[in-house]
TORVEXFI-398354 format. One line per field, with one value per residue (C-alpha): residue number from 0; x, y, z. Coordinates in Angstrom, 3 decimals, padded with zeros to 6 digits. Layout:
BEGIN
resi <- NUM; ...
u <- X; ...
v <- Y; ...
w <- Z; ...
***
This chain:
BEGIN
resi <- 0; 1; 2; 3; 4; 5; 6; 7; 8; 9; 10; 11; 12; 13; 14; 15; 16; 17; 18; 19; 20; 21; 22; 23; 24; 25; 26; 27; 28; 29; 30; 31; 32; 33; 34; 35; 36; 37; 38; 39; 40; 41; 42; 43; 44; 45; 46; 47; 48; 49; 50; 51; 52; 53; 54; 55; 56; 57; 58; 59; 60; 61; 62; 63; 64; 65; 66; 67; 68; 69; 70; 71; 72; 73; 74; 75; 76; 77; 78; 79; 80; 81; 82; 83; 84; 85; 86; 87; 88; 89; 90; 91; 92; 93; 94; 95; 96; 97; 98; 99; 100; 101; 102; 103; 104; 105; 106; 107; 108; 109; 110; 111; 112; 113; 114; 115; 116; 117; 118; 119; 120; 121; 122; 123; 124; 125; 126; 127; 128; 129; 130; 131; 132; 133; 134; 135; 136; 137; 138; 139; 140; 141; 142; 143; 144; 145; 146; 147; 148; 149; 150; 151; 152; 153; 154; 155; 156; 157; 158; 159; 160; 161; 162; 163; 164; 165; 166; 167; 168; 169; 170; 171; 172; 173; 174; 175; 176; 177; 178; 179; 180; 181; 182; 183; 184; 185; 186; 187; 188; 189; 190; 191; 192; 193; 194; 195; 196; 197; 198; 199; 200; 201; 202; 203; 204; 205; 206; 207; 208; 209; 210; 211; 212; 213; 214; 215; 216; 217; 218; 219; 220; 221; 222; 223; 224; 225; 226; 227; 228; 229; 230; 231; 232; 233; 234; 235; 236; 237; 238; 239; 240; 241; 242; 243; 244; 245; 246; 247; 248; 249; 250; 251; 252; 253; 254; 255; 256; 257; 258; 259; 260; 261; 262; 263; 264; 265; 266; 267; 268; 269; 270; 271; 272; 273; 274; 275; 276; 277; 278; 279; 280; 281; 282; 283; 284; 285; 286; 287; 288; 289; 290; 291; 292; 293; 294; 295; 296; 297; 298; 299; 300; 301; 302; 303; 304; 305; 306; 307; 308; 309; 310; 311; 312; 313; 314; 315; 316; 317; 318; 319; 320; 321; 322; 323; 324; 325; 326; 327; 328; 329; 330; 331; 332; 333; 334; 335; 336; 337; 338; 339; 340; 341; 342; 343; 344; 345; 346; 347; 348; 349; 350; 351; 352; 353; 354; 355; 356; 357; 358; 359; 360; 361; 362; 363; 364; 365; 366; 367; 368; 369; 370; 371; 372; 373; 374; 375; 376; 377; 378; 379; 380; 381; 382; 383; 384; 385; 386; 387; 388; 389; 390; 391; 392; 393; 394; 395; 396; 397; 398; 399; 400; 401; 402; 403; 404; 405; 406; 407; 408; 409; 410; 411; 412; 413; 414; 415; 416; 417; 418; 419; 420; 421; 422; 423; 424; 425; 426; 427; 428; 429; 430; 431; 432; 433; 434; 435; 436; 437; 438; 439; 440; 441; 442; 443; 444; 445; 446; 447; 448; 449; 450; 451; 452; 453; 454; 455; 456; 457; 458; 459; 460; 461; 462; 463; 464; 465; 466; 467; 468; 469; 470; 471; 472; 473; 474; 475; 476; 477; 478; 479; 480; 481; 482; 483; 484; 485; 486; 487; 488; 489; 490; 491; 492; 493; 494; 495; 496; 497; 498; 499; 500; 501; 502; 503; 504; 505; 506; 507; 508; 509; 510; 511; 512; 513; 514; 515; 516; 517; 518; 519; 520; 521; 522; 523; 524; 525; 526; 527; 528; 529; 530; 531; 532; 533; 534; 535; 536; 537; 538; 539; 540; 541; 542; 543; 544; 545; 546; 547; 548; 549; 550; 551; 552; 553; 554; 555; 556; 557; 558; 559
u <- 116.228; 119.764; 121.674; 122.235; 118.506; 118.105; 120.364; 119.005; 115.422; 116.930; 119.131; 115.471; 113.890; 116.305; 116.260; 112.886; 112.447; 110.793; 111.391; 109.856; 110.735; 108.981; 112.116; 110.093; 112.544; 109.450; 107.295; 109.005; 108.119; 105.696; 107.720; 109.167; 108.125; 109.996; 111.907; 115.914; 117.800; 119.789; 123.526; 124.844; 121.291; 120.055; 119.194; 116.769; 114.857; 117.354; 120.235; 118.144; 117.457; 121.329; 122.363; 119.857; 121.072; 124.287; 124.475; 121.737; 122.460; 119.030; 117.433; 114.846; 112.230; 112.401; 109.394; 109.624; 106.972; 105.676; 103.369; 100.666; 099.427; 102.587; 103.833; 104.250; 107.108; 107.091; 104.555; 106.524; 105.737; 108.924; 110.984; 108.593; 108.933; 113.449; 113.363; 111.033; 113.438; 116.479; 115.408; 113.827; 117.798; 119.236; 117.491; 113.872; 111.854; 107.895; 106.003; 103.142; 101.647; 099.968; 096.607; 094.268; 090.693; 091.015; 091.644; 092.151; 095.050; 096.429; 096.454; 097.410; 100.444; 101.537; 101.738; 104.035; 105.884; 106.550; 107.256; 110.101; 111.472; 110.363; 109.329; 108.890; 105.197; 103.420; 100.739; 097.770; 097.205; 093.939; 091.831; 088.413; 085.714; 085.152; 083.290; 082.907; 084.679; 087.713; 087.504; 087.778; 090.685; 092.630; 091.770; 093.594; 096.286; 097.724; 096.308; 094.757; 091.932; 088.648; 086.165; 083.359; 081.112; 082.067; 081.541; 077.792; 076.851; 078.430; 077.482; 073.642; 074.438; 077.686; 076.261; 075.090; 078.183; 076.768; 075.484; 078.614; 080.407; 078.296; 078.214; 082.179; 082.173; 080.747; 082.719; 085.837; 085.123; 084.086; 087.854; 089.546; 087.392; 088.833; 092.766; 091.977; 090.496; 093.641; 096.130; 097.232; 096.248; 098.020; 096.194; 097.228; 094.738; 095.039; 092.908; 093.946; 093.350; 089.854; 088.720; 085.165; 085.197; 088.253; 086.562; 083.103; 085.113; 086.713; 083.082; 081.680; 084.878; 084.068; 087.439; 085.791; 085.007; 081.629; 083.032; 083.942; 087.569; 089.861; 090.366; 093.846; 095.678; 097.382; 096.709; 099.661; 100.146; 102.581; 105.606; 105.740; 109.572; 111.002; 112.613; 109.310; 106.785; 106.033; 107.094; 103.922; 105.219; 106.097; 106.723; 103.689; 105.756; 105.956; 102.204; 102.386; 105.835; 105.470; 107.376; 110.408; 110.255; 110.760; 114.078; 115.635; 114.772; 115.683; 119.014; 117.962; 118.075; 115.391; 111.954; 109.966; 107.392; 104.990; 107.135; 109.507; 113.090; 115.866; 115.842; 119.687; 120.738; 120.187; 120.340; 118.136; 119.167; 120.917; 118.343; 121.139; 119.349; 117.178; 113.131; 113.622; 114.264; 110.997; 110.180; 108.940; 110.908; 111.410; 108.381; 106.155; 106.111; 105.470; 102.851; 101.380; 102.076; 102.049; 104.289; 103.315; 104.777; 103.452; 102.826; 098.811; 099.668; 101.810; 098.565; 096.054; 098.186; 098.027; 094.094; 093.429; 095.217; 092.824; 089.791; 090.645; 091.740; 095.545; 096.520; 100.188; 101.976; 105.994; 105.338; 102.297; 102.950; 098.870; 095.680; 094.077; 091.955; 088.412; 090.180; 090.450; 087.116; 085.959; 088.591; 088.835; 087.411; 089.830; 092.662; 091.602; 091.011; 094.335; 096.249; 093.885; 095.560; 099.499; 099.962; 100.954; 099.486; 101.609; 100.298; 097.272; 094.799; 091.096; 090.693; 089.107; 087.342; 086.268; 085.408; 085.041; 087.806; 085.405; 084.755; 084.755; 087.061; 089.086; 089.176; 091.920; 092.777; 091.100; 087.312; 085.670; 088.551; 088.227; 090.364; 091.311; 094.267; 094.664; 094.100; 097.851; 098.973; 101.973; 102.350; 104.915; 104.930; 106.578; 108.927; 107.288; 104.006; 105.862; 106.747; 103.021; 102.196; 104.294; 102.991; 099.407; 100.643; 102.134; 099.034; 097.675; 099.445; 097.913; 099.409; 103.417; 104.892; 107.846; 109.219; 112.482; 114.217; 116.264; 119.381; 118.225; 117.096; 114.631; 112.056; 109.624; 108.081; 107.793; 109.014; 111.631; 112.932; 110.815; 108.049; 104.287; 101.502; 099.173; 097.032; 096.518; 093.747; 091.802; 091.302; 089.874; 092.591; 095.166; 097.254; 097.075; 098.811; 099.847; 100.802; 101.994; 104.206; 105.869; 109.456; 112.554; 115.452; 112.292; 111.104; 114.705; 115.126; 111.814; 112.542; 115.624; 113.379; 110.676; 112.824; 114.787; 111.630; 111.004; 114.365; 113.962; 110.583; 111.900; 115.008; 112.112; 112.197; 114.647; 117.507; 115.744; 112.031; 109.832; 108.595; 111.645; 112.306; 109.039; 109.294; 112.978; 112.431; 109.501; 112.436; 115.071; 113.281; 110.192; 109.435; 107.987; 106.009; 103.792; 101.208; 099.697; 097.842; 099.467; 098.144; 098.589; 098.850; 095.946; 093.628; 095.147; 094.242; 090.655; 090.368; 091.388; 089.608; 086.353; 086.603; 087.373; 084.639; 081.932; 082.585; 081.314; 083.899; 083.315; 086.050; 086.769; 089.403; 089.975; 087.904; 088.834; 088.744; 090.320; 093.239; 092.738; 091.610; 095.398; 095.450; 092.397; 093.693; 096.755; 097.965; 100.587; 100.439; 101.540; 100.380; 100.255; 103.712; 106.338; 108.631; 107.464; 107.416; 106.575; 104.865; 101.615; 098.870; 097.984; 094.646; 095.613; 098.773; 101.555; 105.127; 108.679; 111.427; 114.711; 115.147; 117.728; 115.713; 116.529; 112.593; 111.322; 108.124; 106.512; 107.421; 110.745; 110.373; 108.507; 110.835; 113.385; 116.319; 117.747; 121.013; 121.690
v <- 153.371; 152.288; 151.170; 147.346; 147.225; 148.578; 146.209; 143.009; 143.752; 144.563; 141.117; 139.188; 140.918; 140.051; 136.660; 135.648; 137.087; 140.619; 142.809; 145.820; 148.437; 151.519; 153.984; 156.275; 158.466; 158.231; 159.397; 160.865; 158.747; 159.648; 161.353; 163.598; 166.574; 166.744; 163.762; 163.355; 160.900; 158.339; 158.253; 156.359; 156.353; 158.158; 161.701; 162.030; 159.183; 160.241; 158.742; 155.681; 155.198; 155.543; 152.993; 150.336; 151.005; 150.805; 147.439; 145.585; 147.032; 146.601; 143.833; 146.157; 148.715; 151.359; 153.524; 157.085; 159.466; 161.928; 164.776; 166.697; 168.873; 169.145; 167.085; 167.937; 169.560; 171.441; 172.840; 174.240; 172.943; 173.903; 172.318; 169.176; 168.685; 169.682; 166.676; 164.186; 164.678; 163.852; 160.439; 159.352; 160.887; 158.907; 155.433; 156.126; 153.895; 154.708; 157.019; 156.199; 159.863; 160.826; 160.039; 162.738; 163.455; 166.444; 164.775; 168.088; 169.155; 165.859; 165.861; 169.526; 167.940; 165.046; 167.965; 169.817; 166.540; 165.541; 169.099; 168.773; 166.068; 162.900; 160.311; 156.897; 155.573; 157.581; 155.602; 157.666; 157.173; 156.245; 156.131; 154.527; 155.803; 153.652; 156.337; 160.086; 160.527; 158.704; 160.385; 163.785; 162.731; 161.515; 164.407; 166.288; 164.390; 164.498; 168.170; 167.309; 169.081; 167.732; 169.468; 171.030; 168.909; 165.598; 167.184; 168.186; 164.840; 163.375; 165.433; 164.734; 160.821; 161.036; 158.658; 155.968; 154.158; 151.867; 155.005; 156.741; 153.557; 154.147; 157.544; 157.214; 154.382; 156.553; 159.574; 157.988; 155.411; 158.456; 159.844; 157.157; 156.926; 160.302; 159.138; 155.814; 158.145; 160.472; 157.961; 156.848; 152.974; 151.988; 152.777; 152.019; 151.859; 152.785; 149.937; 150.240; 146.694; 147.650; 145.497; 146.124; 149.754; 149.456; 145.917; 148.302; 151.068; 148.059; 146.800; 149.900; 150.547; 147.096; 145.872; 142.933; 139.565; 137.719; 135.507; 138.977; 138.754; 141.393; 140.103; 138.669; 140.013; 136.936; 133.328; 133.309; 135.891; 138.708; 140.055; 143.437; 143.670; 146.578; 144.162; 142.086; 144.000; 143.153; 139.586; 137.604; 133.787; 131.317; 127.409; 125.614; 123.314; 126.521; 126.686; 126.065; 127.314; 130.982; 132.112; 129.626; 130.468; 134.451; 133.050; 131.343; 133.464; 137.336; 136.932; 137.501; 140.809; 140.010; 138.440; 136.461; 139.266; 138.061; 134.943; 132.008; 132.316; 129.804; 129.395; 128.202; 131.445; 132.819; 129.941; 129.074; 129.643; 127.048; 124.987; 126.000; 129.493; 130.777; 129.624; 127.063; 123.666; 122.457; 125.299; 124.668; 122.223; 118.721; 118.574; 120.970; 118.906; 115.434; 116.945; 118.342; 115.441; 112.326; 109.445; 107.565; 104.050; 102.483; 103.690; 104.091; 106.080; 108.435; 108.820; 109.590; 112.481; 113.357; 112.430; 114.889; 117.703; 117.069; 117.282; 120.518; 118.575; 119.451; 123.339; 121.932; 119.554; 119.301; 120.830; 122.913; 126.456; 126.975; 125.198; 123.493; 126.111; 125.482; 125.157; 121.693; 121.315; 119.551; 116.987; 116.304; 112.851; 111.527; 113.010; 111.443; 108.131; 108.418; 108.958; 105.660; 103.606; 104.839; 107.832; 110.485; 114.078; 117.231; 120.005; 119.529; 121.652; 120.964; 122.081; 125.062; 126.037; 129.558; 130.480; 134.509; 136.205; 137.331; 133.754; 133.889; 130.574; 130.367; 133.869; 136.548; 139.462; 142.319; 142.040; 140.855; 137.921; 134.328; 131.797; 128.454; 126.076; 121.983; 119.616; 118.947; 116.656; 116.009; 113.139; 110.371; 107.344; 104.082; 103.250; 099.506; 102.055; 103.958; 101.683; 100.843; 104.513; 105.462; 102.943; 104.618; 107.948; 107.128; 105.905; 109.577; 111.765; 115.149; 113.801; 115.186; 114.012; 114.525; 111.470; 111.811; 110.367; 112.074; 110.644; 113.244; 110.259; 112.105; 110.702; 112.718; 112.328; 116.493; 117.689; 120.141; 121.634; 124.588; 125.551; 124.664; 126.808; 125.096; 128.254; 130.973; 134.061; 135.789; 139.697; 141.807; 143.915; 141.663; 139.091; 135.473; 135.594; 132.866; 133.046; 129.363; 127.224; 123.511; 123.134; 120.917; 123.045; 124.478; 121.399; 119.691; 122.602; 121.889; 118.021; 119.195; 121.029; 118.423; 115.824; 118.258; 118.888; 114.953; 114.511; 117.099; 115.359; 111.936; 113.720; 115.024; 111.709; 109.293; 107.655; 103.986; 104.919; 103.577; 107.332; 107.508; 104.285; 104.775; 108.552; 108.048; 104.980; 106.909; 110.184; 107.365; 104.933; 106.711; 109.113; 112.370; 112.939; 115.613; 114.904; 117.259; 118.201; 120.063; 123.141; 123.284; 126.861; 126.033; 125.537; 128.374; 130.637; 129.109; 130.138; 133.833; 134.330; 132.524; 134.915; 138.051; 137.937; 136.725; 135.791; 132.550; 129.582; 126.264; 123.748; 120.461; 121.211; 118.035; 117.236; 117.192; 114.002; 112.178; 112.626; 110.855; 107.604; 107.125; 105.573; 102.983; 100.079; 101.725; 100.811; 100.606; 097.086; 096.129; 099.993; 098.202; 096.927; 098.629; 096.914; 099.233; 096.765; 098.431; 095.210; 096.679; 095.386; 097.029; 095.131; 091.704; 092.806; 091.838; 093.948; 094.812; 097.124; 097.821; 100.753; 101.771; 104.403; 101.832; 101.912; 101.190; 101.988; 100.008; 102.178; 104.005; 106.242; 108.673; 108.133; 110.799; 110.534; 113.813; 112.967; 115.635
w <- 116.911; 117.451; 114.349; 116.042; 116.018; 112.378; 111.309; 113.171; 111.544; 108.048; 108.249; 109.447; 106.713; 104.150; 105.537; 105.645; 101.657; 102.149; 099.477; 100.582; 103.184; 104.179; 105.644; 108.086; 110.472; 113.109; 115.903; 119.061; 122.360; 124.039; 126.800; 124.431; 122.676; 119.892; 117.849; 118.255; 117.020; 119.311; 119.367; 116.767; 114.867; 112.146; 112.005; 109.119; 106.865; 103.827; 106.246; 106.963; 102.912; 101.762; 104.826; 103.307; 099.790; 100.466; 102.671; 100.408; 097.091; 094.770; 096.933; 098.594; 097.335; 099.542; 100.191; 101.420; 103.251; 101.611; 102.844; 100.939; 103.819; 106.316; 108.745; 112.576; 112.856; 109.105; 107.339; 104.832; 101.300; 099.687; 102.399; 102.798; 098.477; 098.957; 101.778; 099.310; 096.766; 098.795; 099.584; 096.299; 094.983; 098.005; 096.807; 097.928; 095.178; 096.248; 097.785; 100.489; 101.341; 104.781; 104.886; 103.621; 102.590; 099.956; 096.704; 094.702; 096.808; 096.659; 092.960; 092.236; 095.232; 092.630; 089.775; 091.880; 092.700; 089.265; 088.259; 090.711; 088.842; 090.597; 088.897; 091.274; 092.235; 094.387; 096.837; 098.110; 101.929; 102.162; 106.160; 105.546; 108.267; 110.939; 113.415; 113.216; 116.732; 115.391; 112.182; 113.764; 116.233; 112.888; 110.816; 113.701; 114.479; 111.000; 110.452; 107.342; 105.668; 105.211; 102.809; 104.152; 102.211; 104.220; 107.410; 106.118; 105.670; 108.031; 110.806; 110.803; 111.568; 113.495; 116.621; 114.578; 113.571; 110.660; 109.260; 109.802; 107.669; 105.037; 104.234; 104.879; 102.562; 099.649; 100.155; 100.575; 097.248; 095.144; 096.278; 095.346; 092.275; 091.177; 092.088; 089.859; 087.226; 087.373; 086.483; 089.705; 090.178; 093.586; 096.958; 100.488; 103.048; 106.538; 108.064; 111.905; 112.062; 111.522; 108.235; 107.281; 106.369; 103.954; 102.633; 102.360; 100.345; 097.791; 097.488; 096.334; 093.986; 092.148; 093.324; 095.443; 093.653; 093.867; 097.169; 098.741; 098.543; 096.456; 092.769; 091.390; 088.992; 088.276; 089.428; 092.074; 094.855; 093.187; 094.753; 094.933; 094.785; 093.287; 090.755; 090.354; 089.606; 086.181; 086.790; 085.469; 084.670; 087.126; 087.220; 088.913; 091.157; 093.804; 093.943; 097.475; 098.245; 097.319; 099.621; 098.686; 095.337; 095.797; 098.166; 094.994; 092.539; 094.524; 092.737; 089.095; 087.788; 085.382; 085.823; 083.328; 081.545; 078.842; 078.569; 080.463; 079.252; 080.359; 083.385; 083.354; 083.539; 085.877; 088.285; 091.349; 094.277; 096.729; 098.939; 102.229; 101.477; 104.959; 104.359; 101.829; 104.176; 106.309; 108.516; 112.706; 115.326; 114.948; 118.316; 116.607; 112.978; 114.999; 117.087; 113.682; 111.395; 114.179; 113.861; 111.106; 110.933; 107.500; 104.046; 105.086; 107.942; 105.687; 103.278; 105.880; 106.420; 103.236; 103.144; 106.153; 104.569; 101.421; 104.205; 105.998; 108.937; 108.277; 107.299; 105.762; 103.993; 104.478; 100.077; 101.074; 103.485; 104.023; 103.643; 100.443; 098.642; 097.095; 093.908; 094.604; 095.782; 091.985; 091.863; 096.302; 095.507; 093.151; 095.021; 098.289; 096.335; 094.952; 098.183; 099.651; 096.717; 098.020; 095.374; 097.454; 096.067; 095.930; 093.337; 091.282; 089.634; 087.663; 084.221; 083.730; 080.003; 079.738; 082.645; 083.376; 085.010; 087.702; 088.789; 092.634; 092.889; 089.330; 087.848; 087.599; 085.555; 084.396; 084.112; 080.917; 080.173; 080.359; 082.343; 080.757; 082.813; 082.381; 084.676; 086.615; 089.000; 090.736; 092.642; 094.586; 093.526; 094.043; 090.944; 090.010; 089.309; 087.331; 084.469; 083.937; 084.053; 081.784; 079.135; 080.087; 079.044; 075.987; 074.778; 074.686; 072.602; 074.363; 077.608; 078.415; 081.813; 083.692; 086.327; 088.509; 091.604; 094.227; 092.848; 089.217; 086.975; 084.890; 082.533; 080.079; 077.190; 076.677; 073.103; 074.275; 077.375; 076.890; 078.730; 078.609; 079.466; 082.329; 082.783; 080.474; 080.104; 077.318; 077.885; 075.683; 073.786; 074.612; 073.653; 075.337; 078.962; 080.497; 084.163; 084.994; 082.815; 083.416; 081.894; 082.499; 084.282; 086.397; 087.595; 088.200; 090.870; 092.575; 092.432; 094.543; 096.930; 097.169; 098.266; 100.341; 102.318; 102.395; 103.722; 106.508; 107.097; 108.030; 110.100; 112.831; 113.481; 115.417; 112.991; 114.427; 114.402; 112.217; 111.288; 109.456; 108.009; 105.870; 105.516; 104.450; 101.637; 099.926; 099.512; 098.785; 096.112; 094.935; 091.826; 091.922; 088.776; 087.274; 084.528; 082.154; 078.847; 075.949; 074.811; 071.017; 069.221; 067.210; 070.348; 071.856; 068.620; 068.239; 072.088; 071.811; 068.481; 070.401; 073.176; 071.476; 068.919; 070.756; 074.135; 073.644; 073.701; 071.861; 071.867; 072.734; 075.891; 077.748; 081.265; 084.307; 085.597; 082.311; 084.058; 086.659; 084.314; 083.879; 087.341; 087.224; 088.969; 090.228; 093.713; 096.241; 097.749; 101.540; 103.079; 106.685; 106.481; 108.197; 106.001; 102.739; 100.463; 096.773; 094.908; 093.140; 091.540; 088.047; 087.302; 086.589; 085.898; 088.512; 088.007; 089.672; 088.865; 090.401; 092.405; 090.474; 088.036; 085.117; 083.759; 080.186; 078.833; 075.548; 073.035; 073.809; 070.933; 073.062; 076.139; 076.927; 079.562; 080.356; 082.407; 085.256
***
């Protein structure tokens, strides 16, 4: 490959937030017999591996090739391990191996590897058995050696494919098996876009949950950055944005592990940054969103998302999950009242870690998270809600404009846990967290992404006009419960001892009691007019952020 062409995909990957980068020097085309480099290019994958860590400096993890039974054009061992540990010296930071099928010479090879003084990951190559014809042409192609006893069972069943999956499926389990057992707990599987013998092979290693798809490790999808990968806290506000989030964050040289620190310093990125503004044309977000001209318009977006019918939100990249399948009817009530939904999440009390919708982490734990919400709303709701809140000392919430004016009744600008686990032999983790600085740089984002919604639209359409007074005037607000050290020690000591858990964690739906006659007035008019009704109650406030509550003894203004 030329070096314009590495460089355009390395800029587009460094763009678009990948952290990762396998540096392979390649196959030769298929016209030619043997590989050469092209003028100007890169003769060997060491070359290729010092270019990217000299233009990008730390940003990617690198992976390298590594070959336990030869390669093409060397068979030489002592060559093959020489070459291996030029690029892991030249910045390689992984190692994915060719695929192969004898597990003891793969593990005697890692011996010899770390022997030679290499110490970075090494990921087995794994090639699940789709048919014994293809399984053949693969085991020659990469010259690899497959033990006689494979070929004695496989043999008697090789033209029945199912069959042929499922003795595969064992054999190549029980190999992994013996990799897991050795110490080495990363595998990379060779799927050839072919899914269901790799997903049979996960089954049978218990790595599959009960709704068939892979278990977490932690609630939120986890980067696998070389800088990242013990990162396990994050702010809540990116649940939907997770690929934003790694964009303003890839500058930190330090991730949060075991706890949040202050996230002043190290800053968030700038929201000018590539992926972070609304992403598609301003034709393909009208013919996805419509052209809606009144407040009700704007919530039955919002109201098909929560039904399926929608696969984004201008704050959501990808479908609502069944997560949200216990609390869909209060949302969708919510949004039918004018209170625009964001983030939100039921409360979960002890459930296992292996729960097919709500679990994560290792196996024999127990999840626990508080019911969240995050919502827009229109600021003459807001004083009424406020005074709601403060009548429930277990409730914190945060409430800001675009133009920064932030309200919250939260003790400190530190954070607080909305999801935490219990695992045997550990201490508490807890994976999401809510805090000040954190959520100032998502209210940035959110009504960045407002903004940018509105601008699809014509300055003099009424798409914009409502789109735009809603970012303008309105507040963005998240609600949630505390969780109090005592209840958190009463949980782990619960869980530990006997795996039961008896406390009195709130429900899910009390959250949503805060909101009982709670609506946005005049959804049909154009105009947006923001009168509400609250009950029998009949309030206005200035747009101007200037709101009081009853008792403003548990009122904070942060100035920003």
């Amino acid at each position: 490959m030329e070096k314009a062409k590495v460089d355009n995909a390395l800029s587009e990957a460094y763009k678009a937030g990948c952290t990762n980068i396998l540096a392979l020097r390649g196959d030769p085309p298929r016209d030619n017999e043997k590989w050469q480099a092209v003028e100007g290019g890169f003769h060997y994958a060491k070359d290729l591996v010092k270019y990217i860590k000299a233009t990008y400096g730390p940003h990617f993890d690198i992976g390298v090739a590594g070959y336990p039974e030869g390669c093409d054009d060397q068979q030489d061992p002592e060559i093959l391990m020489e070459h291996l540990k030029e690029k892991v010296d030249a910045g390689g930071t992984f190692i994915v191996t060719q695929m192969f099928y004898d597990v003891d010479n793969f593990l005697d090879w890692v011996q010899k590897v770390r022997a030679r003084g290499i110490t970075v990951p090494i990921v087995p190559g794994i090639m699940p058995i789709q048919t014994h014809a293809a399984f053949l042409r693969r085991a020659k192609w990469s010259n690899c050696h497959v033990p006689q006893h494979w070929h004695d069972v496989l043999e008697p069943v090789k033209n029945d494919d199912a069959a042929v999956r499922e003795v595969g499926k064992g054999l190549v389990a029980e190999m992994c098996q013996k990799i897991i057992d050795a110490g080495i707990m990363s595998l990379h599987f060779y799927t050839m876009n072919l899914a269901q013998a790799t997903r049979m092979v996960l089954d049978e290693l218990g790595l599959v949950s009960q709704n068939g798809t892979p278990t977490k490790a932690l609630p939120w999808r986890q980067s696998l950055g070389l800088k990242r990968r013990e990162e396990d806290v994050r702010p809540i506000f990116w649940k939907n944005r997770n690929n934003s989030y790694i964009q303003r964050t890839q500058e930190w040289d330090e991730f949060p592990n075991g706890r949040w620190g202050d996230s002043r310093s190290p800053a968030f990125g700038e929201l000018d940054a590539y992926g972070i503004g609304l992403k598609g044309t301003n034709e393909q977000n009208i013919k996805l969103w419509g052209k809606p001209e009144t407040l009700k318009d704007v919530a039955n977006i919002f109201i098909r998302y929560l039904e399926n019918d929608l696969n984004s939100l201008p704050w959501s990249e990808s479908a609502i999950t069944s997560e949200a399948d216990s609390i869909k009817a209060e949302l969708v009530d919510l949004n039918k009242r004018g209170l625009l939904t964001i983030t939100s999440q039921p409360s979960v009390n002890g459930e296992k870690s292996t729960h097919p919708i709500h679990g994560w982490g290792p196996s024999g734990g127990y999840v626990y998270q508080k019911a969240y919400l995050e919502l827009l709303i229109a600021p003459e709701l807001v004083v009424e809600l406020i005074d709601r809140i403060d009548q429930d000392s277990d409730m914190t919430f945060y409430a800001v404009n675009q133009a920064g004016d932030l309200r919250t009744n939260a003790p400190s600008d530190g954070p607080n846990a909305v999801t935490w686990g219990v695992f045997p032999g550990k201490e508490i983790v807890q994976p999401t967290i809510v805090e000040t600085i954190s959520f100032l740089a998502w209210k940035d984002e959110a009504f960045r992404l407002g903004s940018d919604w509105a601008n699809c639209h014509p300055a003099t359409s009424p798409s914009r006009k409502v789109i735009k007074n809603i970012i303008d005037n309105w507040y963005l607000v998240n609600i949630g419960r505390i969780l109090n050290s005592t209840m958190a020690n009463r949980m782990q000591c619960n869980v530990l001892t006997s795996g039961l858990v008896h406390n009195d964690f709130h429900s899910t739906h009390g959250i949503f009691e805060l909101f009982n006659g709670l609506y946005t007035k005049s959804m049909d008019d154009t105009a947006m007019t923001t009168n509400h009704t609250n009950g029998d109650q009949k309030a206005t406030a200035q747009l101007n952020g200037s709101l009081k509550p009853k008792d403003p003894d548990v009122f904070n203004q942060v100035n920003t």
